[in-house]
N, C-alpha and C positions, 0 to 999 in steps of 0.2 A: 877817280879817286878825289876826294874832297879831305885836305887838312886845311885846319882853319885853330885859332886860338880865342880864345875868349876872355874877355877881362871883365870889370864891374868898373862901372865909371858912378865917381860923386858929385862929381860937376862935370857936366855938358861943356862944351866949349862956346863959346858967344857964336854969334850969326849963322846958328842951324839951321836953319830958314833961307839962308844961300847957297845953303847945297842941294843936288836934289834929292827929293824924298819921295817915298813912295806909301800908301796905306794899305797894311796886312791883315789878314786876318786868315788865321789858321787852325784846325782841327786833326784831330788824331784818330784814326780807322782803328791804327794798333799801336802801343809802344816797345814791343818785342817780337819783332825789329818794329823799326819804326817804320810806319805805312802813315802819309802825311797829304791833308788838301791844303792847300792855299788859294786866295785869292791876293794879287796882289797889283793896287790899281782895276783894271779893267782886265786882267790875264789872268788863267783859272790852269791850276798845276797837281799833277799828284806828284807823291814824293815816296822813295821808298830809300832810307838810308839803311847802311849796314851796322852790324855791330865793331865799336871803337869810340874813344873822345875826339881825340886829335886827331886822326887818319880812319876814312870809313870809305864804302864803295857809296856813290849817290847815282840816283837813276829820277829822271825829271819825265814828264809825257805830260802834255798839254790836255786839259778839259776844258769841253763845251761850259758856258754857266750853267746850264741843263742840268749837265752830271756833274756837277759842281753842289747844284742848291741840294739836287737829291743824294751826293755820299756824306752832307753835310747832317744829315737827319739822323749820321751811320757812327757818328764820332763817338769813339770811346775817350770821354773827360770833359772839359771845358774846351769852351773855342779862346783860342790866343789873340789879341786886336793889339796893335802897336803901329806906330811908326819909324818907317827905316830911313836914316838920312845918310846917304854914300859921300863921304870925305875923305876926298886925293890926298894922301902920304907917301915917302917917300921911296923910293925904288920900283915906281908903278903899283904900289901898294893902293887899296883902299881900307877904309876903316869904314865895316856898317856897325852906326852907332843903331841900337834898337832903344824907342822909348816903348814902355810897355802903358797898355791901357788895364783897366778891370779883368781879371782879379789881381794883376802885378802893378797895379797901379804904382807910378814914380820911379819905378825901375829901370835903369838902363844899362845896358851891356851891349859891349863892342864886339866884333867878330871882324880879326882878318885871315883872309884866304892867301896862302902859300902855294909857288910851284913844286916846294918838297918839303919833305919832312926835317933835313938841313936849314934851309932860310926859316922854316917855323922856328925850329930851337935857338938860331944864330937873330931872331926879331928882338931891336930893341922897342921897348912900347913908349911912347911920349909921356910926359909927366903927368898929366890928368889921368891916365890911367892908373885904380888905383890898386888890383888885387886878379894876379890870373887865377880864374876859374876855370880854366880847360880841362883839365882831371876830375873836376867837379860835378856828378849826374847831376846835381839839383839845380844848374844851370841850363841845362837844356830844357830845350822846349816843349819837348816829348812830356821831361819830367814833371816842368812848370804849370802844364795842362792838367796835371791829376792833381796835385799838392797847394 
């Protein structure tokens, strides 16, 4: 089970570039449910999330680049390219800030992941944060890919 909250950030916070980061790029097989390829860094992943915002079942299995290049040819939408940069908060929290590339170009949105659906509701978000989108389909990335 994967809960996780979302928010829209307007300002980045200074020294993104000292956390680490990783380069994404992801396409959609299906968006109902969602069936998802990633590549992220040199690691090649499918993805099958369930239906929910805040609380969904996730199921991750590793791909060769192989079946990676060729479900990529398979994607229903646009391919998603961003960068994820993991910044430590507080309570063994992290916050993945996403910078989005073409066609979300200057976009960025936080995601953190919770052990329950409690500490999600009970999260206070830092001040740069400026609008939860969590209830909001047109933030995900499923949706982001066709719109």
């Amino acid at each position: 089970m994967e809960i996780e909250r979302k928010f829209l950030i307007s300002e980045p916070p200074e020294n993104l570039e000292s956390c680490p980061h990783h380069l994404i790029e992801q396409g959609y097989l299906s968006t109902e449910p969602v069936v998802r390829i990633r590549r992220q860094d040199e690691d090649y992943i499918l993805t099958y999330k369930g239906a929910g915002l805040m609380a969904h079942e996730e199921y991750n299995l590793p791909l060769t680049q192989y079946a990676y290049e060729h479900l990529k040819t398979k994607i229903d939408g646009r391919l998603i390219s961003k960068i994820r940069y993991e910044i430590p908060y507080t309570d063994g929290l992290t916050i993945e800030l996403d910078h989005f590339f073409s066609p979300n170009t200057g976009l960025y949105l936080a995601e953190v992941e919770f052990p329950s659906v409690e500490a999600a509701n009970s999260f206070s978000a830092p001040a740069w944060f400026t609008k939860d989108v969590t209830e909001d389909p047109a933030y995900h990335n499923s949706f982001m890919s066709k719109h």
